[in-house]
C-alpha positions as CSV (number, residue, x, y, z in Angstrom):
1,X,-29.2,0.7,-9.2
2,X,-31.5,3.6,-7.7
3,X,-32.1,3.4,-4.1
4,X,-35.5,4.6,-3.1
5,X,-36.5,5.8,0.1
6,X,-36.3,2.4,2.9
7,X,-37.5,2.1,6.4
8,X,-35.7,3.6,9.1
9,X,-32.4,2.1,9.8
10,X,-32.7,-0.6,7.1
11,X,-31.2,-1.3,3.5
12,X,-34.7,-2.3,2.7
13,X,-34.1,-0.9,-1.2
14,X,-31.3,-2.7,-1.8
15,X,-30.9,-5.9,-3.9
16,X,-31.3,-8.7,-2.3
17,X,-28.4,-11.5,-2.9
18,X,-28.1,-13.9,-5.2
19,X,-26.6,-17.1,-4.5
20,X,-22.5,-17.2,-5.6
21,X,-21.6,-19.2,-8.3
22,X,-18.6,-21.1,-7.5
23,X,-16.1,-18.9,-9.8
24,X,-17.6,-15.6,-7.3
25,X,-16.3,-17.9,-4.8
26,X,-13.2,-18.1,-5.9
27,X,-12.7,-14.7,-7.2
28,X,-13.7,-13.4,-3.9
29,X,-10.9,-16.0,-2.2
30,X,-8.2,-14.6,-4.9
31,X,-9.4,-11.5,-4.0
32,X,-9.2,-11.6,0.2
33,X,-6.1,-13.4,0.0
34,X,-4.7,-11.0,-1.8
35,X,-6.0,-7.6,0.5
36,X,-4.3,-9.8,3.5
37,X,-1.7,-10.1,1.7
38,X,-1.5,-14.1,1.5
39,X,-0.8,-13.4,-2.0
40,X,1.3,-10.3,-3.0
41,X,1.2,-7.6,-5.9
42,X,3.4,-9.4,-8.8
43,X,3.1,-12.8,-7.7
44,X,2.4,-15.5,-10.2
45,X,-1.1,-16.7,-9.7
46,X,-0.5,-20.9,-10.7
47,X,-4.1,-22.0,-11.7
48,X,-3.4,-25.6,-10.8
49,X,-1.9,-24.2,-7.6
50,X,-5.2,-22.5,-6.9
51,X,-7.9,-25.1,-8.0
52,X,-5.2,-27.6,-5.3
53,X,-5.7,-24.8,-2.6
54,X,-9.6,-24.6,-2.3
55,X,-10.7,-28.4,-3.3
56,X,-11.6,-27.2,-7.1
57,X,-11.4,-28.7,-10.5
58,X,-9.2,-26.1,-12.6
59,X,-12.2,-25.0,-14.6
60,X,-13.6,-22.6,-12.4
61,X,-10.4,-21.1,-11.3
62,X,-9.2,-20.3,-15.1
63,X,-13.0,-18.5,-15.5
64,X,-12.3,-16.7,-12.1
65,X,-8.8,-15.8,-13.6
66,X,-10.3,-14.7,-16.8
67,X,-12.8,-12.3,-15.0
68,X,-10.2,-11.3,-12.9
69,X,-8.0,-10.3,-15.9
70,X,-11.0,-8.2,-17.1
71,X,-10.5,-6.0,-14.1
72,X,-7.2,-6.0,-14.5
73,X,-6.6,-7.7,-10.5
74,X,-4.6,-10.1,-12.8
75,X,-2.1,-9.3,-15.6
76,X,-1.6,-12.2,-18.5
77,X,2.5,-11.9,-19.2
78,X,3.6,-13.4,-22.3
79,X,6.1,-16.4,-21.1
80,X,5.4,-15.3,-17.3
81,X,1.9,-16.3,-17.0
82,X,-0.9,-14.9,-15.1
83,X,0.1,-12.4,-12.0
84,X,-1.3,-10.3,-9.6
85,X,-1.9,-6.5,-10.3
86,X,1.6,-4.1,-9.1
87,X,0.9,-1.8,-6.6
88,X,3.5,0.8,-8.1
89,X,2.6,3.9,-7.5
90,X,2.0,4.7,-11.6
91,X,0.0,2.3,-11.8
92,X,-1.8,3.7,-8.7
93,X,-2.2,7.3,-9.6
94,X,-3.7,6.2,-12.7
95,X,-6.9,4.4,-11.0
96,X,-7.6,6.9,-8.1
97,X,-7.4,9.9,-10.3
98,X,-10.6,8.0,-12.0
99,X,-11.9,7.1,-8.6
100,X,-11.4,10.9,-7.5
101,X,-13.3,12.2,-11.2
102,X,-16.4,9.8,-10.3
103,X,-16.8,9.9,-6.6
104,X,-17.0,13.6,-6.8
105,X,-19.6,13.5,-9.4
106,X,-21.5,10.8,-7.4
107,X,-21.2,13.1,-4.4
108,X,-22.8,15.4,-6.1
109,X,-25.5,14.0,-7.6
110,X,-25.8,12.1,-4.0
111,X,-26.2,15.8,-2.6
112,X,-29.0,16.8,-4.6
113,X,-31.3,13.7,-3.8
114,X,-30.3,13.5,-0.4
115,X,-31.0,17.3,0.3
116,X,-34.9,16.4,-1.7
117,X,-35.0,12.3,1.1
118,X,-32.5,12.6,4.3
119,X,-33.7,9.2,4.4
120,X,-31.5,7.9,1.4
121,X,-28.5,8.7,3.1
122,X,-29.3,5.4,5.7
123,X,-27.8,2.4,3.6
124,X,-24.4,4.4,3.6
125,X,-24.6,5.3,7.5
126,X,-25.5,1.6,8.0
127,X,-22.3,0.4,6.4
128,X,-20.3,3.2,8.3
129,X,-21.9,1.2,11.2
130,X,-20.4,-2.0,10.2
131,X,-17.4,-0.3,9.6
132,X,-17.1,0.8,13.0
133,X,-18.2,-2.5,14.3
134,X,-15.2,-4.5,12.4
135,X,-13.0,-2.4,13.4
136,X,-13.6,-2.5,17.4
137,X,-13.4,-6.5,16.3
138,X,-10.1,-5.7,14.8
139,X,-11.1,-7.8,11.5
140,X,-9.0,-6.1,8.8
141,X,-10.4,-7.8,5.8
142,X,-13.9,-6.7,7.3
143,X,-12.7,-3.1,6.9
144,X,-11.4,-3.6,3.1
145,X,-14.8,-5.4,2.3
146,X,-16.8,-2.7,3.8
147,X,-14.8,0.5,2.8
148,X,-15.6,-0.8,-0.7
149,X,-19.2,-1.3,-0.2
150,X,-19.3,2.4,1.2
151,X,-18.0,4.0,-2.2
152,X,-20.5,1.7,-3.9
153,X,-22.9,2.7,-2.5
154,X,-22.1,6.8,-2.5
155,X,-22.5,6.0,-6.1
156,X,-25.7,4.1,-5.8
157,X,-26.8,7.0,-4.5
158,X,-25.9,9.5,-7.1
159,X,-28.9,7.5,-8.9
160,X,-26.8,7.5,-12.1
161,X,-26.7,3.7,-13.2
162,X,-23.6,4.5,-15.9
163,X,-21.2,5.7,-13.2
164,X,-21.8,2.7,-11.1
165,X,-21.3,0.5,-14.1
166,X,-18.0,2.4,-14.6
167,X,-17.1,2.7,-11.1
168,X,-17.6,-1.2,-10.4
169,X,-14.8,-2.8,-12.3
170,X,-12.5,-0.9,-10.1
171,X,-14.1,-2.5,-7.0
172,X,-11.8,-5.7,-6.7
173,X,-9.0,-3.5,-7.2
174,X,-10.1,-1.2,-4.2
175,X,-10.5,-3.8,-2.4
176,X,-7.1,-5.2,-2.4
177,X,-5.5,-1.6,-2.3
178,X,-7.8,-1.3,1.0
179,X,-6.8,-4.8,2.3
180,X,-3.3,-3.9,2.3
181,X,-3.5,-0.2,3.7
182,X,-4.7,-1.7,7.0
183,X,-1.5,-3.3,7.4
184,X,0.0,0.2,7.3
185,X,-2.4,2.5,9.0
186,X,-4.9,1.7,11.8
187,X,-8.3,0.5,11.4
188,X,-10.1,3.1,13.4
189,X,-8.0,6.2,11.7
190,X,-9.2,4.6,8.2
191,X,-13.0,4.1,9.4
192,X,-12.8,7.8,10.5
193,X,-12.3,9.3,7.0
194,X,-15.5,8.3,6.1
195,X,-17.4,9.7,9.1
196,X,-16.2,13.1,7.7
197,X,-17.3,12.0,4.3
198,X,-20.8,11.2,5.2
199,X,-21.1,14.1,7.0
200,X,-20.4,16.7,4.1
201,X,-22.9,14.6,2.5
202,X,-25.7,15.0,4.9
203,X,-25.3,18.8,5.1
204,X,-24.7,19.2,1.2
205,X,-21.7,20.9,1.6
206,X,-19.9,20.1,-2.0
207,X,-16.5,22.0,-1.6
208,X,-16.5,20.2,1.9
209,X,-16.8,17.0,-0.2
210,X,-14.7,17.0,-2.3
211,X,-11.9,18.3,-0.4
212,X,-12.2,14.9,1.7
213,X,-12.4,12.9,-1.1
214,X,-9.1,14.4,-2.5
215,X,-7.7,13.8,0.6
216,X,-9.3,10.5,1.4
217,X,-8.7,9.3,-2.1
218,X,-5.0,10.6,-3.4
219,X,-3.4,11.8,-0.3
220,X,-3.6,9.3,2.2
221,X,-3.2,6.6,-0.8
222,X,0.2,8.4,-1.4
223,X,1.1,8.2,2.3
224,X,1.3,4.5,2.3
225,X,4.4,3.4,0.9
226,X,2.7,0.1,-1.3
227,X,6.0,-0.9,-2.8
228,X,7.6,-0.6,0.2
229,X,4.8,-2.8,2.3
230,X,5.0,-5.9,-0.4
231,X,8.8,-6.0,-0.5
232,X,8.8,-6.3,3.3
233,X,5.8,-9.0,3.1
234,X,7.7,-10.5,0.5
235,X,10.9,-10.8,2.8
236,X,8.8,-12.4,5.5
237,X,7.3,-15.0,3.6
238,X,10.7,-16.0,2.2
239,X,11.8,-15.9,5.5
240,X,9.2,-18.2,6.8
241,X,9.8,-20.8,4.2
242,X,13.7,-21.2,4.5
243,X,13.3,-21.2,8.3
């Protein structure tokens, strides 16, 4: 999507929503539950279980699985059924080093417009707002939500329709990864990154850029100890239920 030049201080050239179907709707539960870790990495994701959860029929929770599976969120295990996407830190590695290769490029190209319209750069300082905002409200999920949105839109901005068709199926992933790094590191500290971000942007400093984003995307990743985090959520849980 190309974002053209909106009024001051809105997302005027933005998309406007379309109403969720009720399989978004429960993608985007499986999804949140999941980056508040209400679900965990590796857990078996029991359709019936689901549909029982949210007042569904099945039918919309095996096409949410299915899209879900597509962008690999869920794994389909021969004899262990669908589960959630490990947080291993393989598995890991292999996604940001994509991220890194794309957001650079979309910084980039981002660069170049915004040095031609300062104006462009407003959707993505609007989110940064929100950002902020959640986190002075201390809403976590908020945060996750809204960090994705920002890298979205960076590549919105690049004006380059097939990176942000190949940066998008990563987004539910992101997502999640984000949900759970704000049970590690704190919310302000995390919305801070991406002040420094948008400002290499605004000055068009490239080498700036994408230092922070190698920072931003592989080195504080690597400083949060995933594994670690689920098996201790994991512990909890089962300690809640035999209590």
């Amino acid at each position: 999507m190309n974002i053209g030049k909106p009024s001051a201080g809105k997302r005027s050239d933005l998309a406007p929503l379309k109403s969720k179907t009720l399989v978004d709707q429960v993608v985007d539960a499986i999804v949140e539950a999941t980056a508040k870790g209400v679900f965990l990495p590796g857990d078996r994701i029991v359709e019936a279980e689901v549909a029982r959860s949210l007042n569904v029929s099945r039918i919309p929770v095996r096409e949410a699985l299915r899209l879900l599976e597509s962008q690999a969120v869920v794994v389909n295990e021969r004899y262990r059924g669908m589960r959630l996407m490990s947080v291993d830190i393989e598995g890991l590695e292999k996604i940001l080093k994509v991220r890194l290769v794309l957001e650079q490029f979309a910084g980039a190209e981002a660069m170049a417009r915004i040095a031609e319209d300062p104006d462009l750069i407003i959707p993505l300082q609007d989110i940064l707002n929100d950002m902020h905002a959640a986190a002075e409200k201390d809403d976590s999920f908020s945060v996750a939500r809204l960090d994705t949105d920002f890298h979205r839109c960076m590549c919105q901005l690049s004006g380059n329709e097939a990176l942000v068709r190949t940066w998008e199926p990563l987004s539910r992933q992101l997502t999640i990864i984000f949900g759970l790094a704000t049970l590690r590191k704190t919310l302000k500290d995390i919305v801070a990154e991406h002040d420094d971000v948008v400002a290499a942007l605004k000055i068009g400093d490239k080498a700036e850029f994408d230092r922070l984003m190698h920072i931003h995307i592989l080195e504080y990743t690597r400083a949060v100890d995933y594994e670690d985090l689920v098996r201790q959520l994991r512990d909890i849980e089962e300690g809640r239920r035999a209590g």
